[in-house]
C-alpha positions in Angstrom: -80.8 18.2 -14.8 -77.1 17.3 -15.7 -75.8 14.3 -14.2 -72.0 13.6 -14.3 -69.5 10.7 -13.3 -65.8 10.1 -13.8 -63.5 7.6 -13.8 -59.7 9.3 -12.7 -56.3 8.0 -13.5 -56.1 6.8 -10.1 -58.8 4.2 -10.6 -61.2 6.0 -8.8 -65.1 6.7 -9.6 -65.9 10.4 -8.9 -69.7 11.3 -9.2 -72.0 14.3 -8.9 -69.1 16.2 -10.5 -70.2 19.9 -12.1 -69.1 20.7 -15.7 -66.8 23.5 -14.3 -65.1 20.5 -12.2 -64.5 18.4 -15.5 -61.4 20.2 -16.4 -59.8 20.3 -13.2 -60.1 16.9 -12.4 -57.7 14.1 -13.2 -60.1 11.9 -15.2 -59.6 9.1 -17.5 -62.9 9.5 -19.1 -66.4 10.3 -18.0 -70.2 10.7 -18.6 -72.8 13.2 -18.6 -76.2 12.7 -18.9 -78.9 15.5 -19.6 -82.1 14.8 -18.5 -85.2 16.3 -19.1 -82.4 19.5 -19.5 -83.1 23.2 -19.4 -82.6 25.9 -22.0 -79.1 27.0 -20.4 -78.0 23.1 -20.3 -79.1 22.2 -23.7 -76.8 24.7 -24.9 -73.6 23.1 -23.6 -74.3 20.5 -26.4 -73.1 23.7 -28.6 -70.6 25.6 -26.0 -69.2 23.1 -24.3 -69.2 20.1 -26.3 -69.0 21.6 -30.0 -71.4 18.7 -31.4 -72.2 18.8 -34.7 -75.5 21.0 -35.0 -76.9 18.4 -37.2 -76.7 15.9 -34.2 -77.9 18.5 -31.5 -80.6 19.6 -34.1 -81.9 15.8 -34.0 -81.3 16.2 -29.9 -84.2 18.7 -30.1 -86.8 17.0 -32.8 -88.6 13.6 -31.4 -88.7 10.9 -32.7 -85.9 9.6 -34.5 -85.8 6.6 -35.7 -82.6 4.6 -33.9 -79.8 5.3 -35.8 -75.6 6.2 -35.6 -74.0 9.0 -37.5 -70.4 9.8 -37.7 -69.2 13.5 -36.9 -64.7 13.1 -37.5 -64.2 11.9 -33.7 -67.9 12.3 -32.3 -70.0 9.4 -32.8 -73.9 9.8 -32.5 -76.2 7.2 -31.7 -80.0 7.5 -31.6 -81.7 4.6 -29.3 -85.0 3.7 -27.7 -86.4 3.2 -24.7 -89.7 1.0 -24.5 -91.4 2.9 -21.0 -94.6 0.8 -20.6 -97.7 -1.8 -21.8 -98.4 1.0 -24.5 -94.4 0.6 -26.0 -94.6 4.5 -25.7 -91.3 5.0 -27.0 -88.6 7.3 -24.8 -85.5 8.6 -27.3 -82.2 8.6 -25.7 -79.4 10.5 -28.1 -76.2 9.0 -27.2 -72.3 10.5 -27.9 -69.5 8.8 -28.2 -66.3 10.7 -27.9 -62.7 9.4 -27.4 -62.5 9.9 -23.5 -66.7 10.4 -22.9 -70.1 9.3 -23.2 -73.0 12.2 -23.3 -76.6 10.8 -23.3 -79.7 13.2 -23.6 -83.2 12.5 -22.8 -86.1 15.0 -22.0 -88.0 11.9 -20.0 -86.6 10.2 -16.6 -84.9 6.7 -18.0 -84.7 3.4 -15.5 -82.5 1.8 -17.7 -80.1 4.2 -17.6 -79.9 4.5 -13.9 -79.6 0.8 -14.3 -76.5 1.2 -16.2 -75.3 4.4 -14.2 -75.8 1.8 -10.8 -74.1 -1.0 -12.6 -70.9 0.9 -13.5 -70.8 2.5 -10.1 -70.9 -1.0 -8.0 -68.7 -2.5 -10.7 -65.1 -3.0 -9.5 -63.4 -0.5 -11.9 -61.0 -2.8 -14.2 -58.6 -0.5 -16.6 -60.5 -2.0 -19.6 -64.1 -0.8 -18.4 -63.7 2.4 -20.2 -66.6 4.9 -21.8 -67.0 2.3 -24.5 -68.0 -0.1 -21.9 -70.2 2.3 -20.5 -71.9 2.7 -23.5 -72.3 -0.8 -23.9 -73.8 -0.8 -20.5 -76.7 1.8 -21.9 -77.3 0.0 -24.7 -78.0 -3.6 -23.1 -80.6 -2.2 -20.4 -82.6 -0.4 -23.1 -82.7 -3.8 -25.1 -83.3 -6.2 -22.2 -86.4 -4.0 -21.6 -87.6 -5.0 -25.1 -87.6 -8.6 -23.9 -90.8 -8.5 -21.7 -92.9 -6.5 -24.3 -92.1 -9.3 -26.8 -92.9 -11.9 -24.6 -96.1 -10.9 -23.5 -97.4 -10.5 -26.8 -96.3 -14.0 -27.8 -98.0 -15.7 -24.4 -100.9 -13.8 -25.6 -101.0 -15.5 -28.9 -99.8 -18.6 -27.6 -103.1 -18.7 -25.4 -105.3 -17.6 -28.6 -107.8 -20.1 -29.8 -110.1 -20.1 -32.1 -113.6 -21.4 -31.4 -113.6 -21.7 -27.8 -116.1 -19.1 -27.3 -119.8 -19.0 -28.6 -119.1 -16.0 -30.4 -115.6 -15.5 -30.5 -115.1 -13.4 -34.3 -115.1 -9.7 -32.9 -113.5 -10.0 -29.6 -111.0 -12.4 -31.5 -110.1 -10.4 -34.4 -109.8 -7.3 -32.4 -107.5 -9.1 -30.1 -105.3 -9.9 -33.4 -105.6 -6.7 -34.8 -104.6 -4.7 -31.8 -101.7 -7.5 -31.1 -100.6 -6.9 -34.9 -100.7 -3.2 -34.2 -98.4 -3.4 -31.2 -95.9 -5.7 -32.8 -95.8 -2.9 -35.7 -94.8 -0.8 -33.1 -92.1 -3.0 -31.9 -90.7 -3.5 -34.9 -89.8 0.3 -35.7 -87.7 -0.3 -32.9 -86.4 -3.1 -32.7 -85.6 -3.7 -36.5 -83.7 -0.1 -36.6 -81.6 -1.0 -33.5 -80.6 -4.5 -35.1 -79.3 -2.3 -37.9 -77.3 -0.1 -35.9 -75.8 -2.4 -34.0 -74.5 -4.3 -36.5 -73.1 -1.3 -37.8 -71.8 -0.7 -34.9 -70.0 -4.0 -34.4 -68.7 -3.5 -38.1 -67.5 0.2 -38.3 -63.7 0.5 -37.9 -64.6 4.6 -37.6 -64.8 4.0 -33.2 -61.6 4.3 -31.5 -60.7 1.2 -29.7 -64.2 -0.3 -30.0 -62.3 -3.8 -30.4 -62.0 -5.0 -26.8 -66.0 -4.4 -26.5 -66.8 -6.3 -29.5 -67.8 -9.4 -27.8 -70.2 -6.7 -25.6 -72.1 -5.1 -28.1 -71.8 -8.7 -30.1 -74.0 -10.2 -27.5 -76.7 -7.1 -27.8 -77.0 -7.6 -31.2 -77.4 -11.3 -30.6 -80.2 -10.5 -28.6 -81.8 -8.2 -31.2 -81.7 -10.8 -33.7 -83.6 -13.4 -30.9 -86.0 -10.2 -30.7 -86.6 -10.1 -34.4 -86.9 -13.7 -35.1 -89.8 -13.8 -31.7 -91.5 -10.4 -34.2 -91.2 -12.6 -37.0 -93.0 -15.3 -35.2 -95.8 -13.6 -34.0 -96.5 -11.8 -36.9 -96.9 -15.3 -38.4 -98.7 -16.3 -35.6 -101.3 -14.0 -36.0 -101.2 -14.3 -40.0 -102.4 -18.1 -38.8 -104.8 -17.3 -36.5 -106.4 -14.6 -39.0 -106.4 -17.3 -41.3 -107.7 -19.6 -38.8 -110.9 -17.4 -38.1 -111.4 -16.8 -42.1 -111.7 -20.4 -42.5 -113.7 -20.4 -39.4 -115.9 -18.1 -40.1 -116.4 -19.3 -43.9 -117.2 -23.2 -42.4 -119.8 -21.5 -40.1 -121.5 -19.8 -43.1 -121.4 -22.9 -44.8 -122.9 -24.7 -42.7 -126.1 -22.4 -42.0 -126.1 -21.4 -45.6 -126.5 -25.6 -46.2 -129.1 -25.8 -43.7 -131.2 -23.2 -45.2 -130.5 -24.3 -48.9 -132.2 -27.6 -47.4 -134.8 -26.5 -45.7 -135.7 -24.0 -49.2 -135.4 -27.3 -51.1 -137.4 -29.4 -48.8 -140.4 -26.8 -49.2 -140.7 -26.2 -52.6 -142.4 -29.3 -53.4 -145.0 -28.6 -50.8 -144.9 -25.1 -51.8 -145.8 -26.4 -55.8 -148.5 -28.5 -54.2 -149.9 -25.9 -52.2 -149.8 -23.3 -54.9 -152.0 -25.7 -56.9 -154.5 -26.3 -54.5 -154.9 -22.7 -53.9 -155.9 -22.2 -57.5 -159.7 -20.7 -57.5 -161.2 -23.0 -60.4 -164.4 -24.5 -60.8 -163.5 -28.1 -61.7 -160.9 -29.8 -59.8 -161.5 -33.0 -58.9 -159.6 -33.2 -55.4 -161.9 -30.4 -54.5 -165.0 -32.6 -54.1 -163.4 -35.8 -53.0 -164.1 -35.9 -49.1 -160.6 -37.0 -48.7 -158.5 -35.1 -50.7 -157.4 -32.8 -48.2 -155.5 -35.6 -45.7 -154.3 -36.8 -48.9 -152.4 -33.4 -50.4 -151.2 -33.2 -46.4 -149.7 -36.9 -46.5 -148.6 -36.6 -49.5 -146.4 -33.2 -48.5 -145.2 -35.7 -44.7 -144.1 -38.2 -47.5 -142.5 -35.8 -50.1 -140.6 -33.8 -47.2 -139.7 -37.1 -45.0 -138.3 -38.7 -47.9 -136.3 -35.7 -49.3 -134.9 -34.9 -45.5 -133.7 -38.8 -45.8 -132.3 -38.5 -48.9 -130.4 -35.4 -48.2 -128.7 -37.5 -44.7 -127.6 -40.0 -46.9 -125.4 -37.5 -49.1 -124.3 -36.4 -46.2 -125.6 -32.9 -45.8 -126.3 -33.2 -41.9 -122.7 -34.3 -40.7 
């Protein structure tokens, strides 16, 4: 489906135009947007718009990673749109020509009928131009990064390690997934930091300069974005860290307990071994108490090793 709007000399908006009405009108600039587009529309990329077919080629093969080429007066843009709790990622191919936007996506976008809405109820100032628009795309697809960010980090933020009476797997497959979404993230959100500021830099756009302060405030908020990855990723680093060390004290501990209670038997063990010998002549063997002897004698050997062990501290 091809969806068109223009804004005339007049200072009018004009929408639901047809590309055979683009010609005839009196516009100032305008934008199409192909979505979800069928054979016959795709191919006005080619007939209609004479793209490069290195750009309409990258049109046709998801995903991209987000990025901006240069084609003489056609600028492409590759961005991404984060749909849902997966982060499955949405491309939206973006053109930039000297009177027009074109933005192509094969799945339904809300943040660019968010931007389409926006520009529509805006009161049309001479300055608003395509570039605005573009600017407009741009800034819903990265305030939608916002939440995704943000619930991760609340996650972590509510993380702890040792509340639960067995918290190792349920807590390292919490970190692990978390680390595995944020890697996700990031081959977004790092890519689109770069292109912006590439954007904000390139002198190759045609009067990009009364926008700067726009698309300065996007990247502004993919650098916030970046520095909240960063954080998380060292968040979880910690909390990894934080279960290693747990998990290691744990082990410790019950391998200290049993290195005590190995020790505390192998005196009665030695006694008991000897005792169990089969010879003839030993002389506990006919003394009526030598049995309640060799069994106070282990009480008094394991009591007294048991104390000696709390006072090197073993048991705290």
């Amino acid at each position: 489906m091809i969806s068109i709007i223009g804004y005339t000399n007049d200072k009018k908006w004009l929408s639901d135009l047809t590309v055979d009405q683009l010609e005839a009108a009196d516009l100032d600039w305008f934008w199409v947007d192909f979505c979800d587009p069928k054979e016959d529309e795709c191919k006005l990329l080619d007939t209609y718009f004479r793209f490069h077919p290195l750009a309409i080629e990258d049109c046709y093969h998801l995903l991209q990673r987000p990025k901006m080429d240069h084609y003489d007066d056609v600028h492409f843009l590759v961005l991404h749109d984060i749909e849902d709790k997966h982060l499955s990622v949405n491309e939206i191919n973006l053109f930039i020509g000297r009177r027009f936007i074109v933005t192509f996506h094969y799945e339904p976008s809300a943040e660019i009928e968010q931007a389409r809405k926006k520009l529509l109820s805006a009161a049309p100032l001479p300055e608003r131009g395509h570039l605005y628009a573009a600017y407009l795309v741009i800034d819903k697809l990265v305030d939608r990064y916002f939440p995704a960010v943000q619930e991760l980090e609340e996650h972590l933020l509510d993380m702890e390690i040792g509340g639960d009476s067995d918290p190792s797997q349920k807590m390292m497959n919490d970190i692990f997934s978390i680390r595995s979404r944020l890697l996700r993230l990031r081959k977004t959100i790092v890519p689109m930091r770069d292109l912006l500021y590439r954007l904000i830099n390139s002198d190759r756009i045609e009067g990009l300069k009364p926008y700067l302060a726009f698309y300065h405030d996007v990247y502004d908020h993919l650098l916030k974005l970046s520095e909240m990855l960063d954080s998380c990723r060292e968040i979880t680093t910690d909390l990894r860290d934080s279960y290693i060390s747990y998990n290691s004290h744990r082990m410790n501990t019950i391998m200290k307990t049993l290195t005590v209670i190995t020790t505390i038997f192998m005196p009665l063990t030695f006694l008991a071994g000897i005792y169990g010998m089969n010879f003839t002549y030993m002389p506990e063997l006919d003394w009526s108490w030598g049995y309640f002897a060799v069994i106070l004698v282990m009480l008094a050997t394991g009591i007294s090793m048991y104390a000696w062990f709390r006072t090197k501290g073993w048991f705290k």
